[in-house]
C-alpha positions as CSV (number, residue, x, y, z in Angstrom):
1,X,122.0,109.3,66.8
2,X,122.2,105.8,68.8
3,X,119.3,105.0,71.2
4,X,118.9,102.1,73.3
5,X,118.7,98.9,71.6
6,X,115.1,98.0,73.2
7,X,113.5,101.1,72.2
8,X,113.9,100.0,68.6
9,X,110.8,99.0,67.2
10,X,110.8,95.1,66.7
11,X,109.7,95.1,62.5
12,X,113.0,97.7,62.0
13,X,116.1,97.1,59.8
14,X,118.9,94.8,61.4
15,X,121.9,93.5,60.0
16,X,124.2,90.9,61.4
17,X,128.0,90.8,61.0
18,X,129.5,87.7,61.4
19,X,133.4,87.6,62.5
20,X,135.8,84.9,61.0
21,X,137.1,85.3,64.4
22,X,136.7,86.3,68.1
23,X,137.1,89.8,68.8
24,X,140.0,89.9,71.0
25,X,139.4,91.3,74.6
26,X,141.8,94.3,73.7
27,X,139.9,95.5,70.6
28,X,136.3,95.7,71.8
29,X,136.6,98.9,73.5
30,X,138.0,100.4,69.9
31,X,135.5,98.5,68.3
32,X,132.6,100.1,69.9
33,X,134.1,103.5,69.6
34,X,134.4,102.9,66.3
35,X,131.0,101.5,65.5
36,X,129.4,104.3,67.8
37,X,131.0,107.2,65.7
38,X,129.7,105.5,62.7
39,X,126.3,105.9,64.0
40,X,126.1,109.0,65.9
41,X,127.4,110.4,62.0
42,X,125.0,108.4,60.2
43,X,122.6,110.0,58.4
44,X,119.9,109.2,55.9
45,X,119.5,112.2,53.2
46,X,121.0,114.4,55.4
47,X,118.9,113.6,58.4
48,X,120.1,111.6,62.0
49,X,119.2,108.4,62.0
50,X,118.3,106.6,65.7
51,X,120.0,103.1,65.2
52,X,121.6,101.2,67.8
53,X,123.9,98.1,68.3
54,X,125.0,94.8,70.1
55,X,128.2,92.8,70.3
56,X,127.4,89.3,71.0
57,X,129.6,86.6,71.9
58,X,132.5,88.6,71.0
59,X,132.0,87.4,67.2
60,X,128.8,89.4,65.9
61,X,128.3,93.2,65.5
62,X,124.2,93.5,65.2
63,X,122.9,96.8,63.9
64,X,119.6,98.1,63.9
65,X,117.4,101.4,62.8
66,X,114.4,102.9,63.4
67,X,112.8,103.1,59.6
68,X,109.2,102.8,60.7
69,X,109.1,106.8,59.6
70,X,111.6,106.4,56.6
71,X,112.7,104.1,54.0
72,X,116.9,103.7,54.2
73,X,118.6,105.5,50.8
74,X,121.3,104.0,48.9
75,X,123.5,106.4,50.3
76,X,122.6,105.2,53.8
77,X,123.6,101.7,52.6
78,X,126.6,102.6,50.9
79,X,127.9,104.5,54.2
80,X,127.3,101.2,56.2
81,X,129.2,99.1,53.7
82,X,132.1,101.1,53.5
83,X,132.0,101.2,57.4
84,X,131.8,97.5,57.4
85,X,134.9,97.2,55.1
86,X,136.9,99.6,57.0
87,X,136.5,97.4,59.9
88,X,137.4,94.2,58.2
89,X,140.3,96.1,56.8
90,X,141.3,97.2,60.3
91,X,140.8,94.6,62.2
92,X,142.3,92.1,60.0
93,X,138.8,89.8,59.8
94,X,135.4,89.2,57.5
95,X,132.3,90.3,58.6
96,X,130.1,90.5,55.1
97,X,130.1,86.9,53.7
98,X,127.0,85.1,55.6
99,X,127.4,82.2,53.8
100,X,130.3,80.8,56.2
101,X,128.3,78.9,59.5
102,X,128.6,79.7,62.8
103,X,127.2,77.8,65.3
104,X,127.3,76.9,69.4
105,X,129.9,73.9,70.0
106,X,129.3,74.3,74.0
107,X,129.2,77.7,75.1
108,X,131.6,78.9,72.3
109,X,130.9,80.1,69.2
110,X,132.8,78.9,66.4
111,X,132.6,80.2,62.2
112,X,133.6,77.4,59.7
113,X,133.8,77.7,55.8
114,X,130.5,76.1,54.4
115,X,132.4,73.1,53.0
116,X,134.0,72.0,56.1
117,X,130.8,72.2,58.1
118,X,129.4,69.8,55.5
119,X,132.3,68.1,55.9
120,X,131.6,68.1,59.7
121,X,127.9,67.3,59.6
122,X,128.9,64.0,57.4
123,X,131.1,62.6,59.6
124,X,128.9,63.3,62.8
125,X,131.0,66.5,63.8
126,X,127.5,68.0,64.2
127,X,124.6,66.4,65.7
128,X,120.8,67.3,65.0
129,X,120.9,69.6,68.2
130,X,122.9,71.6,67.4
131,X,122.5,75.5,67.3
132,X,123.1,77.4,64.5
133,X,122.9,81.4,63.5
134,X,121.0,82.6,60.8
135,X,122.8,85.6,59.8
136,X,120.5,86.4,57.3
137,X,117.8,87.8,59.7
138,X,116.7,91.4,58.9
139,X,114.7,92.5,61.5
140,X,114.7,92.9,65.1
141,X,111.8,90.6,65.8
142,X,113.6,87.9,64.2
143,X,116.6,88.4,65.9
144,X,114.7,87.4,69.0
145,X,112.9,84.1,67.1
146,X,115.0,83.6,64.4
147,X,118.5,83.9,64.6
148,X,120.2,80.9,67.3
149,X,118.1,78.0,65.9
150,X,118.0,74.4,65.8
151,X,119.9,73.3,62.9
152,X,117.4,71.1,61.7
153,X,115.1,74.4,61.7
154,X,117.6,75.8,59.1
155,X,118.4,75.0,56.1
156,X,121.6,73.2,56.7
157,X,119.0,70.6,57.9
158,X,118.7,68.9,54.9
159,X,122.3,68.2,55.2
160,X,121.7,66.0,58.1
C-alpha cells in the first residue's frame, strides 16, 4: 500500500536506484505506473506493506518502507530485485550497480563509470566542491543528511 513519502518514519528502509541515464520525459509517467503497481502489490509474508517513493532529478528512483513494526523477508527482497531488473530490462538502463558516481556538474546530474571519474578528479575535471550522491544510504534520515554531499565528505575524497 503506498503512503505519502513524509509520513514514513525517518529510521525506515530506503533504497536508491541510480540510472546510467536520464529518464526521458516520455517514460516517467510509465515509470511511475510501473513502480506504483509494484508497491500497491507488495507484500511482506503475505501482508501490505506501506512504502512510498520519489523520482529525483529524473535519474534516481528512491524507495522507502515502513518496517518500524516488521522486519523485511527475503521474499520481500527478492520481489524488489526482480522489480528492479524488470525495469532495467525495460527501460534499456542500470539502476543496481552503486559503485558508478553521480554527482552535480551545475544543475545536472551526470553518472560516470568509477574509473573515468578518477580519471576526471586527476586531471581537475572535479574540484573539491563538488557534490556527490551516496547511493549507498539506507534510511530515510540519511537521505535528508547523507546522500548529496560534499565530495571531500565521501570517500572519493581521498582521491582528491
Amino acid at each position: 500500500m503506498i503512503v505519502d513519502f513524509n509520513k514514513i518514519p525517518n529510521w525506515c528502509k530506503l533504497w536508491v536506484f541510480p540510472s546510467n541515464r536520464k529518464f526521458y520525459p516520455q517514460e516517467i509517467e510509465g515509470l511511475k505506473q510501473r513502480i506504483e503497481d509494484f508497491l500497491t502489490n507488495w507484500t511482506n509474508e503475505e501482508q501490505s506493506l506501506a512504502c512510498s517513493y520519489k523520482l529525483k532529478y529524473d535519474r534516481f528512483i528512491i524507495m522507502s518502507v515502513d518496517n518500524s513494526e516488521i522486519s523485511l523477508s527475503l521474499q520481500a527482497h527478492d520481489a524488489l530485485t526482480a522489480f528492479i531488473l524488470e525495469l532495467e530490462r525495460f527501460y534499456d538502463i542500470v539502476l543496481l550497480d552503486k559503485i558508478n558516481v553521480c554527482y552535480k556538474q551545475g544543475e545536472f546530474v551526470q553518472y560516470k563509470d568509477l574509473k573515468e571519474f578518477k580519471k576526471m578528479m586527476k586531471n581537475r575535471g572535479v574540484s573539491a566542491k563538488t557534490v556527490v550522491f551516496d547511493n549507498m544510504i539506507t534510511t530515510k534520515a540519511e537521505l535528508k543528511n547523507d546522500w548529496e554531499i560534499n565530495i571531500m565528505n565521501s570517500w572519493l575524497g581521498r582521491f582528491l
